[in-house]
C-alpha positions in Angstrom: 1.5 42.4 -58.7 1.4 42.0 -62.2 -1.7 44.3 -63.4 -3.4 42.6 -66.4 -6.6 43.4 -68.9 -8.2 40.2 -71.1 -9.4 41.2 -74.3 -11.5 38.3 -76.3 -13.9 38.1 -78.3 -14.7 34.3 -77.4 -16.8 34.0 -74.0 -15.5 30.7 -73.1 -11.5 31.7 -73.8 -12.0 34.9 -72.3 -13.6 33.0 -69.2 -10.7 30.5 -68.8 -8.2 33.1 -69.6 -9.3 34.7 -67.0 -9.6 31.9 -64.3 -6.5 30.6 -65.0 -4.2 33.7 -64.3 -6.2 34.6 -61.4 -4.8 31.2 -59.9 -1.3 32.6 -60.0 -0.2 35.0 -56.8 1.6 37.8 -58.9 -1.3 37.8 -61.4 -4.2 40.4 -60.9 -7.0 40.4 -63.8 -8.4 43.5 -63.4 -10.8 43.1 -66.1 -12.2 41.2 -69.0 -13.3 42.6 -72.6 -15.3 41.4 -75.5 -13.5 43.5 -78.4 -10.7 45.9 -79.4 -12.4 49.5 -79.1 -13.3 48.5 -75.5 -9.9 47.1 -74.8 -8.4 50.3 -76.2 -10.6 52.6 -73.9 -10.1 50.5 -71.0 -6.2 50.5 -71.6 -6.7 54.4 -71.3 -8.6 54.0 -68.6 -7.0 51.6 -65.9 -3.5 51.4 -67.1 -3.1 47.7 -66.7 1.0 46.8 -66.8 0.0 44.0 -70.2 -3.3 43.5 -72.6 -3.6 40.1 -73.4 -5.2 40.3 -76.4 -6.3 37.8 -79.3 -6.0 39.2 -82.9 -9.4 38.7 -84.6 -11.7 41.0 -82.3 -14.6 43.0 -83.5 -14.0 46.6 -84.0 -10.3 47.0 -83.8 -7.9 44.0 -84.6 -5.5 43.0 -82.0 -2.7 44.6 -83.7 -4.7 47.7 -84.5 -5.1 47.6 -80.5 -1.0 48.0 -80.7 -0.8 50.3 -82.6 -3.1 52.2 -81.0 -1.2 52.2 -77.7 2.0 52.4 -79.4 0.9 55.9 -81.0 -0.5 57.5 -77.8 2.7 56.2 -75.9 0.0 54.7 -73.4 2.8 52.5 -70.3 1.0 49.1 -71.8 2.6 46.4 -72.9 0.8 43.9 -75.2 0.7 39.9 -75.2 -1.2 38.7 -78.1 -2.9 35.0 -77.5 -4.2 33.6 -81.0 -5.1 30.1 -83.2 -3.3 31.9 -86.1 0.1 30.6 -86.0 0.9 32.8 -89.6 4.4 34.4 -90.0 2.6 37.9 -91.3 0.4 38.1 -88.3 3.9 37.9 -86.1 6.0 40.6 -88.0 3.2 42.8 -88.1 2.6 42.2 -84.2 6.5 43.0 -84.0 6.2 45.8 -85.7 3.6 47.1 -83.8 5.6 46.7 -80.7 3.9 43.6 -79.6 5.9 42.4 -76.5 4.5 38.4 -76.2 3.3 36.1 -79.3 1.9 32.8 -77.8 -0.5 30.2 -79.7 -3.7 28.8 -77.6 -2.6 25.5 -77.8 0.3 26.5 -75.4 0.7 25.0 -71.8 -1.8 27.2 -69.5 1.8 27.6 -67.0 3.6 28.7 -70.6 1.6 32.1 -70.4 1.8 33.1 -67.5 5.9 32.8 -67.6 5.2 34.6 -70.3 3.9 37.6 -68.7 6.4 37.7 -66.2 9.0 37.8 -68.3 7.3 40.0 -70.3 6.9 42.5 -67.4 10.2 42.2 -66.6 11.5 44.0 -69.7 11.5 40.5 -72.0 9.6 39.5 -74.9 7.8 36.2 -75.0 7.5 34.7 -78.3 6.8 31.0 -80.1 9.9 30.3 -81.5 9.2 28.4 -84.3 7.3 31.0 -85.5 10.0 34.2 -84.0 12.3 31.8 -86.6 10.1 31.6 -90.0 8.7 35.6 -89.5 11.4 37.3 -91.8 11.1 34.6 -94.5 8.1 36.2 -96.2 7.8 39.8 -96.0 4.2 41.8 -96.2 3.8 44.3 -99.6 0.6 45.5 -98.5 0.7 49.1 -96.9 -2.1 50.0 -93.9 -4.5 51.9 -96.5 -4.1 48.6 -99.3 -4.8 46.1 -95.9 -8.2 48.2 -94.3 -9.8 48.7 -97.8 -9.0 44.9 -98.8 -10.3 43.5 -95.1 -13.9 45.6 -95.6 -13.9 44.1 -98.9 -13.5 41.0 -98.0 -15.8 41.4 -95.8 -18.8 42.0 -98.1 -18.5 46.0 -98.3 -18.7 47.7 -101.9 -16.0 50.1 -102.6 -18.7 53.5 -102.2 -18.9 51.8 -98.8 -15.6 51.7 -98.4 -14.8 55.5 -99.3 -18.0 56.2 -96.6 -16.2 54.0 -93.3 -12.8 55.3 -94.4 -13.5 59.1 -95.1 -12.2 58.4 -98.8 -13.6 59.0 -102.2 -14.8 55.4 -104.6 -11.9 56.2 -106.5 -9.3 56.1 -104.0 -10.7 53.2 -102.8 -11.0 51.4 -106.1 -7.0 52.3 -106.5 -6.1 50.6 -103.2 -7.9 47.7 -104.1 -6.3 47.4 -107.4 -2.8 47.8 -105.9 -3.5 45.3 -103.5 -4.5 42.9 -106.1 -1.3 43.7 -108.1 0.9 43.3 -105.2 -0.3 39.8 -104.0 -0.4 38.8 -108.3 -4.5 37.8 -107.8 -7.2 37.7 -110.0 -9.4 40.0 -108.2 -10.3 41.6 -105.0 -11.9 38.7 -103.5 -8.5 36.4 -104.3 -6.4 39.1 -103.1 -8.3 38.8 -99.7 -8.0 35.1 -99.6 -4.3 35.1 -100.3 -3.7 38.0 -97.7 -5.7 36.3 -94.9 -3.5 33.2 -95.6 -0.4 34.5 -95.3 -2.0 36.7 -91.9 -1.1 40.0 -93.9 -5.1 40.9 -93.0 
């Protein structure tokens, strides 16, 4: 049996998601999650054999979920399920170990072939995208990418220094370098252009 965790921030994906691979034999769900900090525990927790995981999850992003697993070496491999079909959201899911990359528009029969061969050692990923992912490479480094997202998210830079254990200053350099890198105007450009391009 292929053991497997859901983790979506969506009620009605998550739902289907989950009623769909519990239709397939080899396929045990062995639970369902509303965001990435609960994903992450839960990953410590049962040990499932893949996360499926979208991207855009309160909390912890699903490439910060990754990472996570990634860092503490945890035997999980990840499939990430999204709407964002951007190049930057791809390489940084590769570089974050990320074994699957499938869009939600895919066939329903698509995923779970993917998780097979996934669990079998593979990797699973769109291939128009897998083909377009080294065109554009990201400038922005991890500190540049969390101070820009809570930014962009309404959050002033003494804010910022608070969530992040950081002093304004610091802060208020990231943001700047960010800004420079991606040639905006300002912080809230710099966000825009970085969400496009799914460096965020």
């Amino acid at each position: 049996m292929i053991r497997i965790l859901l983790a979506e921030d969506q009620a009605m994906v998550r739902g289907a998601l989950g009623a769909l691979l519990k239709l397939e034999r080899d396929i045990e769900v062995l639970g369902a999650v509303a965001d990435g900090m609960q994903a992450f525990s839960e990953c410590r927790r049962l040990r499932p054999d893949i996360v499926v995981t979208d991207i855009e999850m309160p909390g912890m992003t699903g490439i910060e979920l990754a990472q996570g697993i990634q860092s503490e070496g945890l035997p999980v491999k990840v499939v990430i399920v999204t709407t964002f079909a951007r190049q930057g959201y791809l390489r940084r899911a590769l570089d974050a170990g990320v074994k699957g990359y499938l869009l939600k528009d895919s066939p329903a029969e698509k995923l779970a072939e993917a998780l097979r061969n996934v669990h079998r050692g593979g990797k699973a990923i769109d291939p128009a995208l897998a083909v377009e992912a080294w065109n554009e490479s990201d400038p922005l480094n991890d500190r540049e990418r969390q101070t820009l997202r809570l930014s962009g998210e309404g959050l002033s830079a003494p804010q910022i220094a608070e969530q992040l254990g950081l002093s304004a200053g610091t802060v208020r350099n990231y943001l700047s370098e960010a800004i420079g890198k991606l040639g905006a105007n300002n912080r809230i450009d710099a966000y825009r252009l970085a969400r496009q391009r799914g460096w965020l």
